[in-house]
RODO-2510 file (C-alpha; in nm, 4 decimals, decimal comma):
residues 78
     n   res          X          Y          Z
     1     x    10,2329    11,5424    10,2764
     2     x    10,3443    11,3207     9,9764
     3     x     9,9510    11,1821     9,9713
     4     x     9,8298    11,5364     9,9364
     5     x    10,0747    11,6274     9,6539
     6     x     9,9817    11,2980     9,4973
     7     x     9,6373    11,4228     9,4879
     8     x     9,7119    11,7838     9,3985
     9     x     9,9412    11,6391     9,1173
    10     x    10,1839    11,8393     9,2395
    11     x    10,4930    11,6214     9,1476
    12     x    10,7677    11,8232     9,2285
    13     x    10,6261    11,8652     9,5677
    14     x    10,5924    11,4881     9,5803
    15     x    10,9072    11,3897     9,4696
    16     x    11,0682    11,6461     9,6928
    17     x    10,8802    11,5180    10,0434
    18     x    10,9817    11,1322     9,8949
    19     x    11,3505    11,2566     9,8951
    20     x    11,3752    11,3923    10,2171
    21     x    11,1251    11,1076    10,3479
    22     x    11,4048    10,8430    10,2183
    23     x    11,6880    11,0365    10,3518
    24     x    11,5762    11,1615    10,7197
    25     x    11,5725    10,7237    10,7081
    26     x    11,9220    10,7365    10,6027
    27     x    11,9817    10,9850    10,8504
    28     x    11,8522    10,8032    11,1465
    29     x    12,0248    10,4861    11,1124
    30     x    12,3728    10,7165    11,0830
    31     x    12,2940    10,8598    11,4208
    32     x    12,1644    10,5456    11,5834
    33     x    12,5196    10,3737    11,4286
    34     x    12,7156    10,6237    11,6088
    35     x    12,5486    10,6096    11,9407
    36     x    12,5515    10,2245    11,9430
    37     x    12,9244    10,2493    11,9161
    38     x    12,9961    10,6067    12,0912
    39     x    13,3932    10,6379    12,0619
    40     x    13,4707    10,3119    11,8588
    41     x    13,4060    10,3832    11,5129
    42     x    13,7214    10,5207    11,3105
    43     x    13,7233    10,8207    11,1515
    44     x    13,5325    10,8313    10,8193
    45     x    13,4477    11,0892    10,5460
    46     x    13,0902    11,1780    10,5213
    47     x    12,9507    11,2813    10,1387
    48     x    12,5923    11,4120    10,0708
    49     x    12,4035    11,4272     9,7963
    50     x    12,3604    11,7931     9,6147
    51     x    12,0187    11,6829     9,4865
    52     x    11,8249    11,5323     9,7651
    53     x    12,0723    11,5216    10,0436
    54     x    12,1544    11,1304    10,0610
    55     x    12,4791    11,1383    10,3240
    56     x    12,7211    10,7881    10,3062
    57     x    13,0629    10,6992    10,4441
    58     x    13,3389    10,6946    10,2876
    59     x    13,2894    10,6963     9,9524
    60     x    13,0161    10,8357     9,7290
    61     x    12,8148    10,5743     9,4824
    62     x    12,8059    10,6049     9,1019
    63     x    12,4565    10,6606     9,1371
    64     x    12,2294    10,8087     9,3998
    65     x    12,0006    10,5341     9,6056
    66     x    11,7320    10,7993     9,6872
    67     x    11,6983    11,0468     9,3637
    68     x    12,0092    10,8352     9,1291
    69     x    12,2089    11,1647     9,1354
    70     x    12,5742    11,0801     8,9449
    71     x    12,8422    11,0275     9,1395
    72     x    13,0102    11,4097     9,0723
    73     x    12,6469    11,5361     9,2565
    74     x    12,8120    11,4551     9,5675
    75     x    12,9984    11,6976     9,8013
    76     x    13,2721    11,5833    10,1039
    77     x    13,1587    11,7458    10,4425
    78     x    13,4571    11,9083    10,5652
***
């Protein structure tokens, strides 16, 4: 999908399938960290990006890895 919006120009649509591309990678290694240590890990706070949906531990970053989103873009999953 990003190659066809590349080639349609359409560069919202490609910056918007690169986003969730970059953070269903993000995603994945969350998951596979919590089932490689089922019931070990200590509790943690979980933040996600507004703009793209880029979800960290602990403590958002000044700056977005996946769309640089500031810092106040983030949200604390309650």
């Amino acid at each position: 999908m990003i190659e066809e919006a590349k080639k349609e120009r359409e560069k919202a649509a490609e910056r918007s399938f690169t986003y969730a591309n970059e953070v269903e990678k993000v995603h994945a290694n969350l998951y596979q960290k919590a089932l490689d240590n089922l019931g070990k890990l200590p509790e943690a706070d979980y933040y996600v990006c507004s703009v793209c949906g880029y979800t960290c531990e602990n403590e958002p970053p000044d700056r977005c890895p996946v769309c640089n989103a500031v810092k106040k873009a983030f949200f604390k999953v309650d």
